[in-house]
C-alpha positions as CSV (number, residue, x, y, z in Angstrom):
1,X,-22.7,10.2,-10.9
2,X,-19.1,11.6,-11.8
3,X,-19.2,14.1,-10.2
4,X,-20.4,12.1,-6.8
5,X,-17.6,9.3,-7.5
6,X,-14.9,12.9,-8.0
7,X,-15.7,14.3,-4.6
8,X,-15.9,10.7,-3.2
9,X,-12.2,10.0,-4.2
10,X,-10.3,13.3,-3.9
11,X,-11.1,13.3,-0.3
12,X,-10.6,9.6,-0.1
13,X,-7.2,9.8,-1.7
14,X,-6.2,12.7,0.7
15,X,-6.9,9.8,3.0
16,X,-4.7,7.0,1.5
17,X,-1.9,9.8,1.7
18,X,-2.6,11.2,4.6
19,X,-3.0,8.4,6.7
20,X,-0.5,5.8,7.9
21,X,2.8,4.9,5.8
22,X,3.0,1.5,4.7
23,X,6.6,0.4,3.5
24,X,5.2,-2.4,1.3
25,X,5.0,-2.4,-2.7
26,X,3.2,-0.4,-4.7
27,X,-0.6,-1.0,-5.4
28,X,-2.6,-3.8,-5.2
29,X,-3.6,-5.6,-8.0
30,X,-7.4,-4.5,-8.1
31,X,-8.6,-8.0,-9.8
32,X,-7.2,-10.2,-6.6
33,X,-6.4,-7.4,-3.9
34,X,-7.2,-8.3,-0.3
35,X,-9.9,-5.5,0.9
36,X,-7.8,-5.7,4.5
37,X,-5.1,-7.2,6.2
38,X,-5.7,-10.5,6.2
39,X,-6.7,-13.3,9.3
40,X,-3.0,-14.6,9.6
41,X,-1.4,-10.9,9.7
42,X,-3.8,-9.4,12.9
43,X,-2.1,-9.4,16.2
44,X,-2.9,-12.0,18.9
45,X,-5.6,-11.2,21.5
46,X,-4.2,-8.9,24.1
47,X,-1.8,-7.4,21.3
48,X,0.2,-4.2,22.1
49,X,-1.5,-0.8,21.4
50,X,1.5,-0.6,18.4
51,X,0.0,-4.1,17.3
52,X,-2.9,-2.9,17.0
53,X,-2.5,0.6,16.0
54,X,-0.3,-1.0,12.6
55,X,-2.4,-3.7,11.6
56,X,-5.5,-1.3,12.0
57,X,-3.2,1.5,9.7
58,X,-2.5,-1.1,7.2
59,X,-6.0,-2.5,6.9
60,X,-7.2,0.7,6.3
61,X,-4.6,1.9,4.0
62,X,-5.1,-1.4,1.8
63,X,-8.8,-0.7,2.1
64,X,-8.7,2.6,0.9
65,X,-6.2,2.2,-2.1
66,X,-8.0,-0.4,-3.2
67,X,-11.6,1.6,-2.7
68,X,-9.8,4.5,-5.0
69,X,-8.5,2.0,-7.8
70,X,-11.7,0.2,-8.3
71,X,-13.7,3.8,-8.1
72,X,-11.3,4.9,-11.2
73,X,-11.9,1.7,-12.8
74,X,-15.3,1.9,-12.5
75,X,-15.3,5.3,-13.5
76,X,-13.6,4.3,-16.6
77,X,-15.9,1.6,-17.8
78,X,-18.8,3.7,-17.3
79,X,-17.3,6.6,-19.4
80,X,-16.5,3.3,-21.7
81,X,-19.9,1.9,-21.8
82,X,-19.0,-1.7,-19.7
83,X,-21.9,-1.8,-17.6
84,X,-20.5,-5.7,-16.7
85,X,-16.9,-3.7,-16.0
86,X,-18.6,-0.7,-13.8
87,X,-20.7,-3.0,-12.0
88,X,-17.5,-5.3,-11.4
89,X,-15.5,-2.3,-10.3
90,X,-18.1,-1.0,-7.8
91,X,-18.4,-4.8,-6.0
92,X,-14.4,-4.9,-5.4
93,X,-14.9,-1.3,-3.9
94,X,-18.1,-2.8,-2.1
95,X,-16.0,-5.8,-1.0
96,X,-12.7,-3.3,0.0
97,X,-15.1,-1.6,2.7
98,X,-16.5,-4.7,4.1
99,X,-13.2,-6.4,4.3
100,X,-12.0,-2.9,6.2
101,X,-14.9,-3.0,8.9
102,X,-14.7,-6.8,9.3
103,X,-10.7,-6.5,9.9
104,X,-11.4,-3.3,11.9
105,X,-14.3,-4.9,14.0
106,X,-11.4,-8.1,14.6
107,X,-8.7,-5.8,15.5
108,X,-11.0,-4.0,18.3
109,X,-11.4,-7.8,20.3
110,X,-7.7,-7.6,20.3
111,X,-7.0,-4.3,21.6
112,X,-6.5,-3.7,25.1
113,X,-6.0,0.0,25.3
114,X,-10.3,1.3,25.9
115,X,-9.5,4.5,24.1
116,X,-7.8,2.2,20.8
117,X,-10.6,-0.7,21.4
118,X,-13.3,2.4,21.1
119,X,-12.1,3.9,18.2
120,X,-11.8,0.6,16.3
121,X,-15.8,-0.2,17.1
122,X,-16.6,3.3,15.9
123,X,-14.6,3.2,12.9
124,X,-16.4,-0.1,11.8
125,X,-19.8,0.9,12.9
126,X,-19.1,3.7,10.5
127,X,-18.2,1.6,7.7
128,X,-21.3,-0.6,8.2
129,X,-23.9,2.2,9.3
130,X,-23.1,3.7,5.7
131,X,-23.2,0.4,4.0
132,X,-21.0,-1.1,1.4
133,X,-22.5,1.3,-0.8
134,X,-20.1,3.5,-2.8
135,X,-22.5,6.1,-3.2
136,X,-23.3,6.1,0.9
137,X,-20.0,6.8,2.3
138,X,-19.1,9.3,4.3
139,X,-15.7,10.7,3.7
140,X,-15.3,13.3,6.1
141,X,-16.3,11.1,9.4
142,X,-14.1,8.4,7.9
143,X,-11.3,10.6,7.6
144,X,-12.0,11.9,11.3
145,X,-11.9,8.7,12.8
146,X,-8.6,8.1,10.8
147,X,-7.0,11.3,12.3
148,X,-8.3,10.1,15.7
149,X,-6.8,6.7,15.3
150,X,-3.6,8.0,13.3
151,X,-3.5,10.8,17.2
152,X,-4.2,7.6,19.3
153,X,-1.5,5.5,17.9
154,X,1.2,8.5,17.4
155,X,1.4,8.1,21.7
């Protein structure tokens, strides 16, 4: 199970990093952090392509971080012996990817650009075709759709 949750987060932090900057503070706090931008911050129906593109780049980017910290603290309390704490841990990480798809499935009945609308509904059919399930996730097609989106917004 290390060794699946290692090559689940290098790639995944490669991700955080190489995706979209966000100039707000540090980390979220794991124990309250919001999985994905929330309701109030999304862009209006009909929103810009930028809109869009940086409310999608933050959702993911919060979604992400947050999918790293709670894999490292759920790595942590399995090395430790807290099943309670692991199983804790792997439900935030759960909840970061469902927040993500839900926020990236919202952003998508905003955007009016097809190629931008298209990408979102993939991205979140991705999320959900692999399930919240930590051990399901595929890193690489995640990280291509977020070099497709990071292309589609750089325009």
């Amino acid at each position: 199970m290390r060794r699946l949750i290692a090559t689940t987060v290098a790639p995944l932090v490669l991700l955080a990093v190489a995706g979209c900057t966000d100039s707000g503070s540090g980390p979220p706090d794991s124990a309250g952090a919001s999985p994905a931008a929330p309701a109030a911050s999304l862009p209006s129906v009909g929103a810009s392509a930028s809109e869009v593109c940086t409310a999608a780049q933050r959702a993911g980017s919060s979604a992400v971080q947050t999918y790293v910290d709670e894999l490292g603290l759920m790595m942590a309390a399995t090395g430790a012996d807290d099943t309670s704490g692991a199983q804790a841990a792997r439900q935030r990480a759960e909840e970061a990817l469902t927040g993500w798809r839900t926020t990236l499935r919202e952003l998508s009945t905003r955007a009016t650009d097809p190629p931008l609308k298209t990408l979102l509904t993939d991205m979140a059919d991705e999320v959900e075709a692999k399930g919240a399930d930590v051990d399901e996730l595929d890193e690489t097609e995640l990280d291509r759709l977020q070099q497709r989106l990071d292309q589609l917004c750089r325009k």
